[in-house]
Backbone as a chain_set.jsonl record, in Angstrom:
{"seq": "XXXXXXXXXXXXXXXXXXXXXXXXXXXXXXXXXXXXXXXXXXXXXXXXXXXXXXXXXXXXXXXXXXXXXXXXXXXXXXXXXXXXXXXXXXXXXXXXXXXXXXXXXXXXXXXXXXXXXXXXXXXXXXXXXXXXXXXXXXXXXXXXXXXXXXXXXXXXXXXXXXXXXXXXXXXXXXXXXXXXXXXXXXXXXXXXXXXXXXXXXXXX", "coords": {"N": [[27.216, -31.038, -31.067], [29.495, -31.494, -28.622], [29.554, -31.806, -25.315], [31.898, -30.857, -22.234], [31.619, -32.34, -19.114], [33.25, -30.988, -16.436], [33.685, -29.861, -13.818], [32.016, -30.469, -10.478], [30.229, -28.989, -8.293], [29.75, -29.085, -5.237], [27.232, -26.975, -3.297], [24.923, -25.434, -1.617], [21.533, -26.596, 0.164], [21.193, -28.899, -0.648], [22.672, -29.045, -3.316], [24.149, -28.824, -6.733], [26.729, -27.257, -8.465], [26.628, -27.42, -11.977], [29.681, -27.819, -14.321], [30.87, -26.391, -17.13], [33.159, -27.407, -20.134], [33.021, -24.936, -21.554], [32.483, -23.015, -19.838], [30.418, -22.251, -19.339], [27.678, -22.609, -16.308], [25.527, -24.527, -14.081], [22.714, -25.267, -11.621], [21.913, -28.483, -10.787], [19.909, -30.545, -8.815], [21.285, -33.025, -6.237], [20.408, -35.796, -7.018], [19.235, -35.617, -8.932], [21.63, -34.691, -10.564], [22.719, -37.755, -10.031], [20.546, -39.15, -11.408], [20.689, -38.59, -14.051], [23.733, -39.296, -14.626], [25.579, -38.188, -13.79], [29.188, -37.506, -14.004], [32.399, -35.927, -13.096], [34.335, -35.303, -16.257], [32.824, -36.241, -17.535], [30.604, -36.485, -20.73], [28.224, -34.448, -21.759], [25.362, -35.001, -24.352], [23.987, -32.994, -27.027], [21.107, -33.47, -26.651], [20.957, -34.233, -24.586], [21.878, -32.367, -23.015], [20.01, -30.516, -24.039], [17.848, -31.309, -22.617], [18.43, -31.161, -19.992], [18.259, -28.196, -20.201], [15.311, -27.648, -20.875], [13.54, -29.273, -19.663], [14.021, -29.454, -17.017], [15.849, -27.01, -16.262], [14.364, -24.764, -17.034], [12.13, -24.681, -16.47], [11.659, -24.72, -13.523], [12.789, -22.043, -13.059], [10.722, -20.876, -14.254], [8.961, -21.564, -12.249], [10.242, -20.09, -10.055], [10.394, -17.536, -10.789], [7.538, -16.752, -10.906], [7.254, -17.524, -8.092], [8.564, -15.32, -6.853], [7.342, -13.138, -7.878], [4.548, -13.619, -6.498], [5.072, -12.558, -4.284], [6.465, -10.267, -4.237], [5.269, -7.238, -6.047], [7.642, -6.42, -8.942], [10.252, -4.746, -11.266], [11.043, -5.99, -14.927], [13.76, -6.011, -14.906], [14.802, -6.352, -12.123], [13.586, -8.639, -12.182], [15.138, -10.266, -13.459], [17.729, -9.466, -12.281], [17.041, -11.339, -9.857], [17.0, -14.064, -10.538], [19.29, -14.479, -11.901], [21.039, -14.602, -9.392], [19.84, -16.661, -8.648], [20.799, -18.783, -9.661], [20.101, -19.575, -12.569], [20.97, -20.471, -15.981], [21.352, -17.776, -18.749], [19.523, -18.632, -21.294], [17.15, -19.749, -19.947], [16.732, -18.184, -17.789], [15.646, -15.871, -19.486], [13.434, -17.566, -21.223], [11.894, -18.12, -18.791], [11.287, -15.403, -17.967], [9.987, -13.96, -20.398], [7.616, -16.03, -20.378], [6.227, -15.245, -18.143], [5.871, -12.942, -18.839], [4.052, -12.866, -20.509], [1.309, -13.203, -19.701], [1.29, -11.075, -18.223], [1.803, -10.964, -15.774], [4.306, -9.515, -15.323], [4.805, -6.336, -15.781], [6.207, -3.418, -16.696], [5.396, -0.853, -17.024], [2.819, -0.978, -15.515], [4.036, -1.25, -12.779], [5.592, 1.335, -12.625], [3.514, 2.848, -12.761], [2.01, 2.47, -10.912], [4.03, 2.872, -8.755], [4.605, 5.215, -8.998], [1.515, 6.382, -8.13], [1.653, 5.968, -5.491], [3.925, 7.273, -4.601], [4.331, 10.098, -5.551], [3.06, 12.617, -3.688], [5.417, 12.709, -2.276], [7.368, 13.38, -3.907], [9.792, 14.26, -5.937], [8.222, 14.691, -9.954], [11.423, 14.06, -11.313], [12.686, 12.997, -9.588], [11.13, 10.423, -8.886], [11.591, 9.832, -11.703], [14.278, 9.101, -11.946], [14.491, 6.713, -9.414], [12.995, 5.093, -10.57], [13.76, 4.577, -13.01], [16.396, 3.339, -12.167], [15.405, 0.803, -11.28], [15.633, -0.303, -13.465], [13.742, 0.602, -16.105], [12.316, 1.595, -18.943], [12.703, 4.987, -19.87], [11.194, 6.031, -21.607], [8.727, 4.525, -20.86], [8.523, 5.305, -18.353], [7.599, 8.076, -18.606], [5.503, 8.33, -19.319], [4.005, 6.676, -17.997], [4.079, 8.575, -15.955], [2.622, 10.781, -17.268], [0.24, 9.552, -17.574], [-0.35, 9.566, -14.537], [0.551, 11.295, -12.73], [-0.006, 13.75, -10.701], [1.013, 15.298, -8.502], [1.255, 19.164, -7.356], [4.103, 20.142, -7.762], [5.129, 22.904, -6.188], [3.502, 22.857, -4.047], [4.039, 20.62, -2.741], [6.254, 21.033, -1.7], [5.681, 23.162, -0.13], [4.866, 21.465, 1.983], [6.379, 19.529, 3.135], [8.237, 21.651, 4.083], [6.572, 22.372, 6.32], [6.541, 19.929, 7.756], [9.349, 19.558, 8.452], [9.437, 21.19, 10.013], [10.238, 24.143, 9.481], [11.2, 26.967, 10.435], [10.794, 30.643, 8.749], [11.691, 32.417, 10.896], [13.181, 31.875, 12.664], [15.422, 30.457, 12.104], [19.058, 29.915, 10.885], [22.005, 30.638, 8.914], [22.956, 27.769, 8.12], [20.927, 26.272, 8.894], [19.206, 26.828, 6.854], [20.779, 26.33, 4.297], [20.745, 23.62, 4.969], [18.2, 23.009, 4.774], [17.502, 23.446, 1.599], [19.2, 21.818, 0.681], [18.013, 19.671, 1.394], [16.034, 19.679, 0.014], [16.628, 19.551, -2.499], [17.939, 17.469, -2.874], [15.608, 15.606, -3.165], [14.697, 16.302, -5.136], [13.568, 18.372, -6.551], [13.095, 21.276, -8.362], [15.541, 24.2, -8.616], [14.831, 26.452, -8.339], [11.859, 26.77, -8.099], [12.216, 25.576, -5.418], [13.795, 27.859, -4.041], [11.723, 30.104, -4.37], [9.14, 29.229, -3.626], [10.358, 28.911, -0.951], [11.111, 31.447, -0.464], [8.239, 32.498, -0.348], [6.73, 30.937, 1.75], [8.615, 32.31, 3.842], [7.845, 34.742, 3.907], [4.994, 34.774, 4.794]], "CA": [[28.464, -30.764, -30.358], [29.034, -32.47, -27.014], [29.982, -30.181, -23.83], [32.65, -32.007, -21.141], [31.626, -31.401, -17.46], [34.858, -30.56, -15.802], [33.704, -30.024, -12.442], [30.561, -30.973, -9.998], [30.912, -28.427, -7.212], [28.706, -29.136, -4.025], [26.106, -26.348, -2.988], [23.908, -25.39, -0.557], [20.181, -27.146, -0.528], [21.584, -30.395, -1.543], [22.475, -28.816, -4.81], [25.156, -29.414, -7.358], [26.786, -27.085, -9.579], [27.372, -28.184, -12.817], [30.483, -26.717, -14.508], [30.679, -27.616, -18.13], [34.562, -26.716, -20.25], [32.576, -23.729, -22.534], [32.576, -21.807, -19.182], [28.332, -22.401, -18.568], [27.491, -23.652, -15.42], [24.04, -23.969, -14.115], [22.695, -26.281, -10.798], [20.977, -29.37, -10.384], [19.884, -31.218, -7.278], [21.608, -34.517, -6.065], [19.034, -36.744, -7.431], [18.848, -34.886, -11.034], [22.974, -34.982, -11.49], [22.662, -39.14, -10.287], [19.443, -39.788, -12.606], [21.704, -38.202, -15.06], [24.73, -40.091, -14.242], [26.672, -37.08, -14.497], [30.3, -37.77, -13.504], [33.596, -35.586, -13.904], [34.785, -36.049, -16.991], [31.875, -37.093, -19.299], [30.632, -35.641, -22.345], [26.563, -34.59, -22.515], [25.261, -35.3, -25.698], [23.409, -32.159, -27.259], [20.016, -33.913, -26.894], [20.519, -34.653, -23.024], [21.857, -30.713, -22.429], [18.592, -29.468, -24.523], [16.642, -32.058, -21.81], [18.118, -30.482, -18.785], [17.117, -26.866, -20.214], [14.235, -27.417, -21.368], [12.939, -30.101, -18.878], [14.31, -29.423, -15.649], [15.771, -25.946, -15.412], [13.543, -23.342, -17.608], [10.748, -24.998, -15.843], [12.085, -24.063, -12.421], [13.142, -20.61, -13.742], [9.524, -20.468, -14.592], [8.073, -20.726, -11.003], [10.854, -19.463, -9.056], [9.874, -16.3, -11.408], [6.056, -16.876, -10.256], [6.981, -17.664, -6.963], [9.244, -13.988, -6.298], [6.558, -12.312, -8.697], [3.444, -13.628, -5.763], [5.802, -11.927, -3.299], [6.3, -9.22, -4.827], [5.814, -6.668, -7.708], [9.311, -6.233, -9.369], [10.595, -4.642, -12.83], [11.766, -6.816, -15.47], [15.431, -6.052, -14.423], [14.81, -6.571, -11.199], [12.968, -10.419, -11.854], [16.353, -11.025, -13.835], [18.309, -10.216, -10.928], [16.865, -12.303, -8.705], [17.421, -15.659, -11.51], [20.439, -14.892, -11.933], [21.226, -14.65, -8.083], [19.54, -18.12, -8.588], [22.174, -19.547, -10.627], [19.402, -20.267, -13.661], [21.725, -20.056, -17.103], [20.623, -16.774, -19.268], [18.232, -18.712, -21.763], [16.472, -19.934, -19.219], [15.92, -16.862, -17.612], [14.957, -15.561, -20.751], [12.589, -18.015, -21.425], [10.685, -17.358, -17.739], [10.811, -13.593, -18.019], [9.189, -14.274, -21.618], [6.329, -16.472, -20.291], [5.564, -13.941, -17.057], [5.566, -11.142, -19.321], [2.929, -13.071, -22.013], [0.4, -12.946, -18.671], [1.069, -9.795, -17.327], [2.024, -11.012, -14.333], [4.908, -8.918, -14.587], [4.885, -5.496, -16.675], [7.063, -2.306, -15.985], [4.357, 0.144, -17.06], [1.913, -1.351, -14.43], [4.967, -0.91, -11.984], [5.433, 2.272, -12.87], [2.291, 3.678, -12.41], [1.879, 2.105, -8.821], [4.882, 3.386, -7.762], [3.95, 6.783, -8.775], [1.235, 6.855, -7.921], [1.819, 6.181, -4.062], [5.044, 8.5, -3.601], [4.325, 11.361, -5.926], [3.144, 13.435, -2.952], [6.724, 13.017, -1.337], [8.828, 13.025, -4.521], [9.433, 14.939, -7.415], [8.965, 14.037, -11.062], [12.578, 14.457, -11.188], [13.381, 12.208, -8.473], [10.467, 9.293, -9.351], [11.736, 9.425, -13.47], [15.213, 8.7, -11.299], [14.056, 5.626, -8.914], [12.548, 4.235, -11.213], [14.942, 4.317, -14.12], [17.082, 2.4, -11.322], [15.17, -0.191, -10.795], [15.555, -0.897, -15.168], [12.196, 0.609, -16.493], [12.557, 2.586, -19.775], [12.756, 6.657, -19.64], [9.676, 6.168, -22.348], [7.769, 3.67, -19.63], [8.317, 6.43, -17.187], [7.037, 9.299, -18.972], [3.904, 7.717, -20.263], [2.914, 6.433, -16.832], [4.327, 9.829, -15.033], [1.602, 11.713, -17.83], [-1.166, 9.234, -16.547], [-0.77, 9.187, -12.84], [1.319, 12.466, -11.592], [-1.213, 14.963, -10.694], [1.358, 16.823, -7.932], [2.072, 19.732, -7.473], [6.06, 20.321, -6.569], [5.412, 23.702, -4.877], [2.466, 22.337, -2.943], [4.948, 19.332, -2.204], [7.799, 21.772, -1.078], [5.286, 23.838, 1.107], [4.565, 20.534, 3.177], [7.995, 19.067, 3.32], [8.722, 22.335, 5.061], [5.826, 22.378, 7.536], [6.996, 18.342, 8.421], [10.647, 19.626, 8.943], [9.511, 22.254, 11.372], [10.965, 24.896, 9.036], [10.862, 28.549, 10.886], [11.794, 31.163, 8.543], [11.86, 33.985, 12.027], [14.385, 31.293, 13.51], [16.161, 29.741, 10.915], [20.077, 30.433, 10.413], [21.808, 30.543, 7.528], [23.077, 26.816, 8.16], [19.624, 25.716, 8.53], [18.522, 27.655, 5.44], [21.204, 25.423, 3.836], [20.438, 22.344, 4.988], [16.762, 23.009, 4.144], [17.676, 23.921, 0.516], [19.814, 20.825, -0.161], [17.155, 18.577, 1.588], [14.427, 19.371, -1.001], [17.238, 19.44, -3.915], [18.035, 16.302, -2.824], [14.246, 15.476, -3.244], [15.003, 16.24, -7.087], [12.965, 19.89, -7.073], [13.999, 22.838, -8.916], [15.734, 25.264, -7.636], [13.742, 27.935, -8.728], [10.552, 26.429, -7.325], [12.444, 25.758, -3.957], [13.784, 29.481, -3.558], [10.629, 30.592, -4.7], [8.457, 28.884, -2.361], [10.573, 29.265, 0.322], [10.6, 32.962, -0.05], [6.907, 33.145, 0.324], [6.805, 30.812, 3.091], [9.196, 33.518, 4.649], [6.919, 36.121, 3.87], [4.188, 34.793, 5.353]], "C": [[28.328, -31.176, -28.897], [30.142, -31.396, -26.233], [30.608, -31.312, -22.629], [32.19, -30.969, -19.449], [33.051, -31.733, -16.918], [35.013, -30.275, -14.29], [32.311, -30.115, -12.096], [30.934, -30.6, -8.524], [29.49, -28.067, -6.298], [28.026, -27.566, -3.399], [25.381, -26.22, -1.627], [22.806, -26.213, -0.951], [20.896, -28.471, -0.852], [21.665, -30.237, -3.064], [24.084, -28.898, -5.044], [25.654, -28.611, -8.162], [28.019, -27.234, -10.484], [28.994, -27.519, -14.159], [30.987, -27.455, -15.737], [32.383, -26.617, -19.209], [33.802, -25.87, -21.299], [32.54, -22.833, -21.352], [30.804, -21.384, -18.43], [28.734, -22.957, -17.259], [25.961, -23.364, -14.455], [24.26, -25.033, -12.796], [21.376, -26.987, -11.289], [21.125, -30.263, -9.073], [20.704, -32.441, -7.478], [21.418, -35.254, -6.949], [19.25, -36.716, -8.788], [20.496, -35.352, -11.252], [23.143, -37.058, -11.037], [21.938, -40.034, -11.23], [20.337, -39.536, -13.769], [22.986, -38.904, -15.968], [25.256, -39.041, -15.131], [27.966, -37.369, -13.797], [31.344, -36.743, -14.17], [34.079, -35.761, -14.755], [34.075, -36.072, -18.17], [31.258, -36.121, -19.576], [28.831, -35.76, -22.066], [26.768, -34.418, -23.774], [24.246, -33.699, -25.599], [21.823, -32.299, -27.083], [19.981, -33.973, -25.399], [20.726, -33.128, -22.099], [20.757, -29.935, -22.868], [17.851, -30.182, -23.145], [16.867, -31.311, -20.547], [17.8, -29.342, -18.686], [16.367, -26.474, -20.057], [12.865, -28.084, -20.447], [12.811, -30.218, -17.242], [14.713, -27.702, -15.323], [15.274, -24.479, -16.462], [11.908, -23.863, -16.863], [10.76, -24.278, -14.608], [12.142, -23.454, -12.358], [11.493, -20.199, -13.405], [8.803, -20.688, -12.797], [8.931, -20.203, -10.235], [10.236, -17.956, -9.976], [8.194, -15.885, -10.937], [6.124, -16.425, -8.679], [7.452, -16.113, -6.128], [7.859, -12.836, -6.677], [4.934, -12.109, -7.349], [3.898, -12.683, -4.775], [5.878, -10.909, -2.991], [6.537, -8.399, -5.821], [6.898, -6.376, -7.969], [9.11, -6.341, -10.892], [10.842, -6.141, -13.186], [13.119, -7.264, -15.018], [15.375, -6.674, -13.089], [14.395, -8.382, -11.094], [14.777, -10.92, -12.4], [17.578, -11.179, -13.099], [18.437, -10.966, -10.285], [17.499, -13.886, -9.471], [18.304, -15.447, -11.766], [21.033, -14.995, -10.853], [20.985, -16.017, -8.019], [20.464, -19.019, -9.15], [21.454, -20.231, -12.019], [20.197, -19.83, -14.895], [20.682, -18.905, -17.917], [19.646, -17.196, -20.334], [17.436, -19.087, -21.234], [15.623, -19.244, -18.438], [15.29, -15.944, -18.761], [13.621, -15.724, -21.271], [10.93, -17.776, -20.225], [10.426, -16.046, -17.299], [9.725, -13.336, -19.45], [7.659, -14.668, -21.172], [5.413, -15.1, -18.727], [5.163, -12.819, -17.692], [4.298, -11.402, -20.121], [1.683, -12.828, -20.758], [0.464, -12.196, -18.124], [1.096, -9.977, -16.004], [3.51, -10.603, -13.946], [4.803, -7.953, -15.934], [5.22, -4.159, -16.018], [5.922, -1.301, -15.872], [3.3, -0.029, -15.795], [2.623, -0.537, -13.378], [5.136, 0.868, -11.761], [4.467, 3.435, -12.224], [1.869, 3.315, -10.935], [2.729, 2.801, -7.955], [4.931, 4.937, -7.842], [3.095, 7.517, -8.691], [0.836, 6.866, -5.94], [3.065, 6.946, -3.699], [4.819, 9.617, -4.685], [3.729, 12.323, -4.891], [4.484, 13.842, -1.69], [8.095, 13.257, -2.373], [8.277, 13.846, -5.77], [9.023, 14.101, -8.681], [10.149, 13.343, -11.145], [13.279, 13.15, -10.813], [12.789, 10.611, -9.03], [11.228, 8.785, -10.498], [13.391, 8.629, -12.565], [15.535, 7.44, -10.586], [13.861, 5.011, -9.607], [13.398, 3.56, -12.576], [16.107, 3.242, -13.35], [17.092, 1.185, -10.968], [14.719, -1.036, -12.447], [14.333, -0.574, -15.624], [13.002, 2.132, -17.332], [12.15, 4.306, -19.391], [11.263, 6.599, -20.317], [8.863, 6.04, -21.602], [7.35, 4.631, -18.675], [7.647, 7.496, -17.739], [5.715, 9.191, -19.295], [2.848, 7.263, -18.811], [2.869, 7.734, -15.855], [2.834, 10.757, -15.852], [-0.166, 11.054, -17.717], [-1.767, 9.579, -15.395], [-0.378, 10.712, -12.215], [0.398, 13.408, -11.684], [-0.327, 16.045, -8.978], [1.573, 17.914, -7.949], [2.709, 20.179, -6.455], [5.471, 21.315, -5.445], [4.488, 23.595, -3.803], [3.212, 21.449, -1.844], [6.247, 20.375, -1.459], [7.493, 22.244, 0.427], [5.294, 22.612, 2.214], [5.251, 19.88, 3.565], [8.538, 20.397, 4.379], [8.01, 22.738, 6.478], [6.493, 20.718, 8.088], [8.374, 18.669, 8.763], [10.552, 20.722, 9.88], [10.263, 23.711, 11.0], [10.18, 26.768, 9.778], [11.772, 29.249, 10.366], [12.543, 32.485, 9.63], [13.064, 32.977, 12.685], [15.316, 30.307, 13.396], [17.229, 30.61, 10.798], [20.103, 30.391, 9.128], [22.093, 28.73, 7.443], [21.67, 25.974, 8.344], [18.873, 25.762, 7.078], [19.396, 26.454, 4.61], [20.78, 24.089, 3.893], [19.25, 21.736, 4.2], [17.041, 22.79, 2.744], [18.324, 22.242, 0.051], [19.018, 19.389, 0.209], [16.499, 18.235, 0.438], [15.601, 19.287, -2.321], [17.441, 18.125, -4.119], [16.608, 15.027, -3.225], [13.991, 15.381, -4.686], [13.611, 17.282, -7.673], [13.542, 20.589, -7.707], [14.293, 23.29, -7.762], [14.639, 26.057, -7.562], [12.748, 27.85, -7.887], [11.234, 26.653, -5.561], [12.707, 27.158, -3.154], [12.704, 30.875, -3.751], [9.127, 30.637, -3.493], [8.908, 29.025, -0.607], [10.528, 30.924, 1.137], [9.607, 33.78, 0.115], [6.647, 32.197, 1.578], [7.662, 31.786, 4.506], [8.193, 34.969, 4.578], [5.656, 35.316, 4.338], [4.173, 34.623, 6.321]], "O": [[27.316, -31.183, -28.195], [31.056, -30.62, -26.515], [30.016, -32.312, -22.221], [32.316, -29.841, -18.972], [33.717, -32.75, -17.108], [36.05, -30.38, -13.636], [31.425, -29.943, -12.934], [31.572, -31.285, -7.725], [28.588, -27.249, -6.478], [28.996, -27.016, -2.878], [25.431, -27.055, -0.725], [22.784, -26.644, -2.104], [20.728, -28.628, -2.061], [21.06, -30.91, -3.899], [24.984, -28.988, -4.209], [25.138, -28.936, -9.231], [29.244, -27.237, -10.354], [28.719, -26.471, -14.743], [31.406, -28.612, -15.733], [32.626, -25.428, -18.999], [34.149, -26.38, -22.365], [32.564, -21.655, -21.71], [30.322, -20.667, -17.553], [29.767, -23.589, -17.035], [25.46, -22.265, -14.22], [25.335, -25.604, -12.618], [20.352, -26.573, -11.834], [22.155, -30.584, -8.481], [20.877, -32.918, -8.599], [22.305, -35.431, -7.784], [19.408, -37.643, -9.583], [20.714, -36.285, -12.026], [23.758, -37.683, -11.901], [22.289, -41.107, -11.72], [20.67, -40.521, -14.428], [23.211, -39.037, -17.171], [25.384, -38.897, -16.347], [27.7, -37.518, -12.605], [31.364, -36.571, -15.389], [34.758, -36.76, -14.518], [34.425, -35.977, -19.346], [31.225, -35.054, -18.964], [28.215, -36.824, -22.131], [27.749, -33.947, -24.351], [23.833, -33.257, -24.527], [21.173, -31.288, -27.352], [18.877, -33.743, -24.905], [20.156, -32.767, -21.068], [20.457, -28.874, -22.319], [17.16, -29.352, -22.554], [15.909, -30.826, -19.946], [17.218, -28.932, -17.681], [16.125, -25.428, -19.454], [11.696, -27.698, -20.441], [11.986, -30.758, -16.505], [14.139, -27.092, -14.421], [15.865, -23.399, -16.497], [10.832, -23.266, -16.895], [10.02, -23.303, -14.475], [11.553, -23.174, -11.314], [11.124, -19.417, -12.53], [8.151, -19.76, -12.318], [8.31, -19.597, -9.363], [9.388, -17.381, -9.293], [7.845, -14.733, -10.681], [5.507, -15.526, -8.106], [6.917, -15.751, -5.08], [7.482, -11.936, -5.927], [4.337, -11.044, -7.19], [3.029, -11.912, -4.369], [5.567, -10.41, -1.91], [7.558, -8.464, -6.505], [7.436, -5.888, -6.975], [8.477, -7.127, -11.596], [10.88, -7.126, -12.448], [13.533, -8.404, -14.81], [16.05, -7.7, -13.006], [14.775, -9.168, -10.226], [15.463, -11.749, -11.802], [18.314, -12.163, -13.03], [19.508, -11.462, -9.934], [18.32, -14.625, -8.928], [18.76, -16.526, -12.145], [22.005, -15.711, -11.092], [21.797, -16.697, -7.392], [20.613, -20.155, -8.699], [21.98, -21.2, -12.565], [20.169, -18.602, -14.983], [19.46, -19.009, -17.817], [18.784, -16.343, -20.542], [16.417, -18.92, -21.905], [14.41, -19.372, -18.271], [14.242, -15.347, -18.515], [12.833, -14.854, -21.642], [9.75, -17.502, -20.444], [9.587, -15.655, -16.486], [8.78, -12.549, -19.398], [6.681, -13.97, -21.437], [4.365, -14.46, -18.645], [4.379, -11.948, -17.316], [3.537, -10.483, -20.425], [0.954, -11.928, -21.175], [-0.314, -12.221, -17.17], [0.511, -9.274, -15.18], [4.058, -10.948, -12.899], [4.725, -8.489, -17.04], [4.662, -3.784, -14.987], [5.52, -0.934, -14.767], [3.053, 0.986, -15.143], [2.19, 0.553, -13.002], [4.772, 1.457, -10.743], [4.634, 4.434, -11.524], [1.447, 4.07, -10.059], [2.471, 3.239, -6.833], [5.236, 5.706, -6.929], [3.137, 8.729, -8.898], [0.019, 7.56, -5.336], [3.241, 7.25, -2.519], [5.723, 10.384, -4.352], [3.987, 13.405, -5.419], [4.575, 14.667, -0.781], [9.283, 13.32, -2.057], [7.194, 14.046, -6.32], [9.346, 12.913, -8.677], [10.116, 12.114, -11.075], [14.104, 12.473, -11.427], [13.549, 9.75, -9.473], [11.572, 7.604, -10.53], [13.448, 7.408, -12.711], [16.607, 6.902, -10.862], [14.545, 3.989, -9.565], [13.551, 2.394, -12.939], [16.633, 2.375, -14.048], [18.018, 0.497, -10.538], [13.903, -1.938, -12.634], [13.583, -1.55, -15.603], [13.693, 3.07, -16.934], [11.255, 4.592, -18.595], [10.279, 7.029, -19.716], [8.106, 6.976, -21.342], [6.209, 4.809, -18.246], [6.829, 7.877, -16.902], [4.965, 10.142, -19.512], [1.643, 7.396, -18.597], [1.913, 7.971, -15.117], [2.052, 11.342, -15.103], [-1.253, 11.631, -17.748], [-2.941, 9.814, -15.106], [-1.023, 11.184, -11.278], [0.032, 13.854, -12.771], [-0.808, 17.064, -8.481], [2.415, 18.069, -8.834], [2.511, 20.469, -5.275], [5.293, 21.006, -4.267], [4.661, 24.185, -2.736], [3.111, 21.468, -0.618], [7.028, 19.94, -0.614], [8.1, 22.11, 1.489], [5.756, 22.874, 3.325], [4.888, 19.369, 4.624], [9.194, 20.12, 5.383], [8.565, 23.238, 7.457], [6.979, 20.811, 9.215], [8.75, 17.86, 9.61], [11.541, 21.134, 10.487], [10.796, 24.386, 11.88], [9.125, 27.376, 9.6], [12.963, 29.194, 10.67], [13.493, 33.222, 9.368], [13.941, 33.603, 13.28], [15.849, 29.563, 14.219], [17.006, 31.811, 10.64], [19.192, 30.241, 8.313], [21.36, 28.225, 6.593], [21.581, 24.907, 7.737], [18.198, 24.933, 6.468], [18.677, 25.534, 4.22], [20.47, 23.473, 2.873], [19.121, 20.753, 3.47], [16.773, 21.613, 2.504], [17.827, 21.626, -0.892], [19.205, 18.313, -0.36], [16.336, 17.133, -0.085], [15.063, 18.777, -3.304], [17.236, 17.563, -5.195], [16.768, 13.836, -3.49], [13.262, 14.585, -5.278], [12.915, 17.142, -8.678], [14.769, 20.537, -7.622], [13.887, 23.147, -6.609], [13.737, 26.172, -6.733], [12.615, 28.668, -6.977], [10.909, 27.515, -4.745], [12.174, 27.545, -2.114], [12.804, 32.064, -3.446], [8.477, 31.497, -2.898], [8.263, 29.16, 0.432], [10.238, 31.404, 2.233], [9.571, 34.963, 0.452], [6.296, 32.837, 2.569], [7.362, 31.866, 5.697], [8.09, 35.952, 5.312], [5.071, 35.656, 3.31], [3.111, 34.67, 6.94]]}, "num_chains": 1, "name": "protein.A"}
């Protein structure tokens, strides 16, 4: 089946994109749509649209995916963001989230466990299973690396959140008392724990 390009709409970078009448549209440089001899109008053949997939832009896919990945660590979701921000068509990205993932040079669980285990002394469970779920990383992923790595504990984490906020319960209103309270909720503590701990930090 042959695909009509319908438009060839100029870019940043000296790039080109290509806009084909099924509603795809992907870029190639200058150079690539003249080697091509792509013109308004004309018809790729199914053999010359597998070539620019497969030859020119799942290759690209594949180190721009490398090249964000050296940069820095990032979920799955998050690499597919970025390629599609790139303008790489979805089997393409497909294909270089596929080969990154066969080398482990990108894996959520890894992710995961890095990222909890440098803020679990400022963040709840709660809050982490939350972040992280945000940034596309399964509830499973999270629980499995949270029962590796999380060794806080909240009301330890509450007490020292309230020594760093300067919390005095002898000179603390009630509007402070509030504020306090919806800080650490916001933090993604229990209640319980928070009115718990706070009422022996008041007693002591």
């Amino acid at each position: 089946m042959e695909l009509q390009v319908v438009a060839l709409v100029p870019q940043e970078k000296k790039k080109i994109r290509v806009v084909l009448d099924n509603g795809e549209s992907f870029l190639l440089y200058k150079g690539e749509i003249k080697s091509l001899s792509l013109v308004e109008g004309c018809f790729l053949t199914e053999e010359l649209y597998q070539k620019i997939m497969d030859e020119i832009l799942e290759k690209r896919a594949i180190k721009r995916a490398m090249y964000l990945l050296q940069r820095q660590e990032r979920t799955e979701k998050q690499l597919w963001e970025k390629l599609q921000q790139s303008g790489y068509p979805v089997e393409c990205i497909e294909k270089a989230v596929s080969y990154v993932k066969s080398y482990h040079y990108i894996d959520d669980f890894r992710y995961a466990s890095v990222y909890i285990r440098y803020h679990q002394e400022k963040e709840s469970r709660k809050k982490l299973t939350s972040k992280l779920m945000m940034r596309g990383i399964d509830r499973k992923v999270i629980e499995r690396a949270l029962e590796e790595e999380y060794v806080s504990d909240e009301r330890s984490q509450i007490q020292e959140l309230l020594k760093k906020r300067h919390y005095n319960p002898e000179t603390a209103d009630d509007k402070m008392y509030r504020k306090t309270v919806q800080f650490l909720m916001r933090k993604g503590f229990k209640s319980n724990d928070i009115f718990r701990v706070i009422g022996e930090y008041s007693a002591s």
